[in-house]
C-alpha positions in Angstrom: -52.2 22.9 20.3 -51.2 19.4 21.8 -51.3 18.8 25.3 -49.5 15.2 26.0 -48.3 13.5 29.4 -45.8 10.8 29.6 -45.8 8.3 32.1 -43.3 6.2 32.5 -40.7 4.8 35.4 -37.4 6.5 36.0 -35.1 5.9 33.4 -37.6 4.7 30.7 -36.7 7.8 28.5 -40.0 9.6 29.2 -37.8 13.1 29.5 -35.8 12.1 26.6 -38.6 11.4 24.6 -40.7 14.7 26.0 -37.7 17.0 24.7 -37.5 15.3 21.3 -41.6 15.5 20.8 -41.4 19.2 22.8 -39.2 20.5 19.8 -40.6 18.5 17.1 -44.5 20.1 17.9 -42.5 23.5 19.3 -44.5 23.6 22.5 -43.1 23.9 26.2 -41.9 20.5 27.5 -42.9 21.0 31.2 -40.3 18.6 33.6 -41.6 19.1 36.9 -37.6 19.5 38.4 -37.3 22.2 35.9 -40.2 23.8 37.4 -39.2 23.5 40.7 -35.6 24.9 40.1 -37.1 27.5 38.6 -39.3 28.9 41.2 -36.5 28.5 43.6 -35.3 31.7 41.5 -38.6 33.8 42.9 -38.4 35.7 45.5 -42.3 35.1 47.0 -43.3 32.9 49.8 -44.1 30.0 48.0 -40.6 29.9 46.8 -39.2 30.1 50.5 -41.1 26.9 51.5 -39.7 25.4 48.4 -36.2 25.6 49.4 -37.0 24.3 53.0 -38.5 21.5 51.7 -35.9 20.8 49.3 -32.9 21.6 50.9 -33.8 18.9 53.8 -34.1 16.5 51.5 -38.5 15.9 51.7 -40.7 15.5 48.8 -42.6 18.7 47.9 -46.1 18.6 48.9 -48.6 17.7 46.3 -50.0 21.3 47.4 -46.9 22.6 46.6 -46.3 21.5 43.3 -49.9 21.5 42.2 -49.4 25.5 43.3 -46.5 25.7 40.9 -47.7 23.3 38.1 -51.2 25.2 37.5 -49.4 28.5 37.4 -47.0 27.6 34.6 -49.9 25.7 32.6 -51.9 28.9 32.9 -49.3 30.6 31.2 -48.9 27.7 28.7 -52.5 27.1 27.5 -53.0 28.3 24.5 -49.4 26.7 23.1 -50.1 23.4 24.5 -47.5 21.3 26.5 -46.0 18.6 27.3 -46.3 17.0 31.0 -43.2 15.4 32.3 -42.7 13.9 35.7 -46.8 15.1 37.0 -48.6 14.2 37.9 -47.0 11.4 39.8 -49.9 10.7 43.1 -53.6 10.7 42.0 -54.3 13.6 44.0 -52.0 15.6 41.7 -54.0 13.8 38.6 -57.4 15.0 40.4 -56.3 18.4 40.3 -55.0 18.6 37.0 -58.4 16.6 35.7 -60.5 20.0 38.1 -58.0 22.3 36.0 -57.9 21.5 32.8 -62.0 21.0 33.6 -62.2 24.5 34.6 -60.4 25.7 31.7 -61.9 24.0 29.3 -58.8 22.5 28.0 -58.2 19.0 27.8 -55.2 16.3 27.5 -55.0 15.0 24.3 -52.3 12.5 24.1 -50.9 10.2 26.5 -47.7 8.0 26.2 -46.8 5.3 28.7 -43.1 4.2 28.4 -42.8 0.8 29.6 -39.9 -1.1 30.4 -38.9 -4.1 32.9 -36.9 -3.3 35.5 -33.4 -5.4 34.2 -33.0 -3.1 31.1 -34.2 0.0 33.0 -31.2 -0.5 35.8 -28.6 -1.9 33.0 -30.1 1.4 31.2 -29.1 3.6 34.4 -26.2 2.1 35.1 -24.5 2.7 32.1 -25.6 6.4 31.9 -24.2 6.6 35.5 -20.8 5.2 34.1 -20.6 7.7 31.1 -22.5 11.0 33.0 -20.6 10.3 36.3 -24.1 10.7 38.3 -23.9 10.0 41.9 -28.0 9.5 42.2 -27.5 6.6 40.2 -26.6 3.3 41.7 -28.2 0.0 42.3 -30.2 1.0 46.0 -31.5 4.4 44.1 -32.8 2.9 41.2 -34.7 0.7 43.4 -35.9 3.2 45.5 -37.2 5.1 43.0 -38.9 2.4 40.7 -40.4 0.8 43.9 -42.3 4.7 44.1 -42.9 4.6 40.7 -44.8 1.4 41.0 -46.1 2.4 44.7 -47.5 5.6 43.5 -47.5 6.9 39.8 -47.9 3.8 38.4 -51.4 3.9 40.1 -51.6 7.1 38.2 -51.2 5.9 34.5 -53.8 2.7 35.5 -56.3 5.7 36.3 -55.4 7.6 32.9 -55.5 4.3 31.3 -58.7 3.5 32.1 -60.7 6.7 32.2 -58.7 8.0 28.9 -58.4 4.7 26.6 -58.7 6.7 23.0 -55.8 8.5 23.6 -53.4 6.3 26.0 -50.3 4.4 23.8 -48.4 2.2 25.7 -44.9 2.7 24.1 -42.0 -0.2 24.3 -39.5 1.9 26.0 -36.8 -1.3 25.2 -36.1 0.2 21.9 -33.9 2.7 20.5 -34.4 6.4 21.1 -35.2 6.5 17.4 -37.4 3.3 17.1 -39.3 5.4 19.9 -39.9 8.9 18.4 -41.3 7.1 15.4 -44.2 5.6 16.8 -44.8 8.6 19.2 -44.6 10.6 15.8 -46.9 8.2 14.3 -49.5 8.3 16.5 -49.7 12.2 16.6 -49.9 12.4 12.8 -52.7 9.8 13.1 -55.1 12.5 15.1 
């Protein structure tokens, strides 16, 4: 019953790597956009803000998606998960740390994919060629990595340092294969 967050800047394979691991433990790989599109399905009033957020283009509220988030990891407990794309400010990591606190569960792995920024936009821009994705382009990619470092890069220093026994920083330069492997070493290893 493994319960693992990656970390990792957009485009460093984190969701790649959280669907491979997700399969390979058969636990719920939990991407915070699939959430979201999901409860944009529901008809409550949570799911009515959503879509007003959303649809004019904001960032959901960290109330928002801590809302969502503990509601699907209530229903995932006892299988374990995996924690893609959250938390991403540190009050999103402080509510996930009162959480899994007052449900006496606790994270057990955590992988940091690290890559420089050159290979991470050569890396996006040639998915963009072969996928035909709009979102991205050179003044994205920047966008988004300079939030990443802003904001939930401040996030995995806090998990680094409060969690050291069971924080691996992975290389996220090599292959998608080359990657599994040591993520699939170090969970054998516990």
């Amino acid at each position: 019953m493994s319960k693992i967050i990656f970390f990792g800047p957009p485009g460093a394979g984190k969701g790649t790597q959280a669907k491979i691991i997700s399969e390979y433990l058969k636990i719920p790989h939990l991407s915070t956009g699939d959430i979201l599109r999901k409860k944009l399905l529901d008809k409550d009033n949570l799911a009515i803000e959503l879509k007003k957020v959303m649809s004019s283009g904001n960032l959901v509220s960290d109330d928002i998606l801590n809302s969502i988030v503990s509601s699907r990891l209530q229903n995932e407990q006892s299988s374990g998960f995996i924690l893609d794309g959250y938390p991403r400010t540190l009050k999103q990591s402080e509510f996930l740390n009162n959480f899994l606190s007052n449900t006496s569960y606790s994270i057990n792995f955590i992988f940091n994919i690290q890559i420089d920024f050159n290979t991470l936009k050569h890396r996006i821009l040639l998915r963009s060629s072969e996928e035909n994705r709009d979102d991205d382009n050179i003044d994205v990619i920047e966008t988004r990595y300079n939030e990443y470092l802003n904001s939930t890069q401040q996030v995995s220093d806090f998990y680094k340092n409060k969690f050291k026994e069971i924080f691996h920083e992975i290389d996220g330069s090599l292959q998608i294969e080359e990657i599994t492997k040591k993520i699939k070493q170090i969970l054998k290893k516990s």
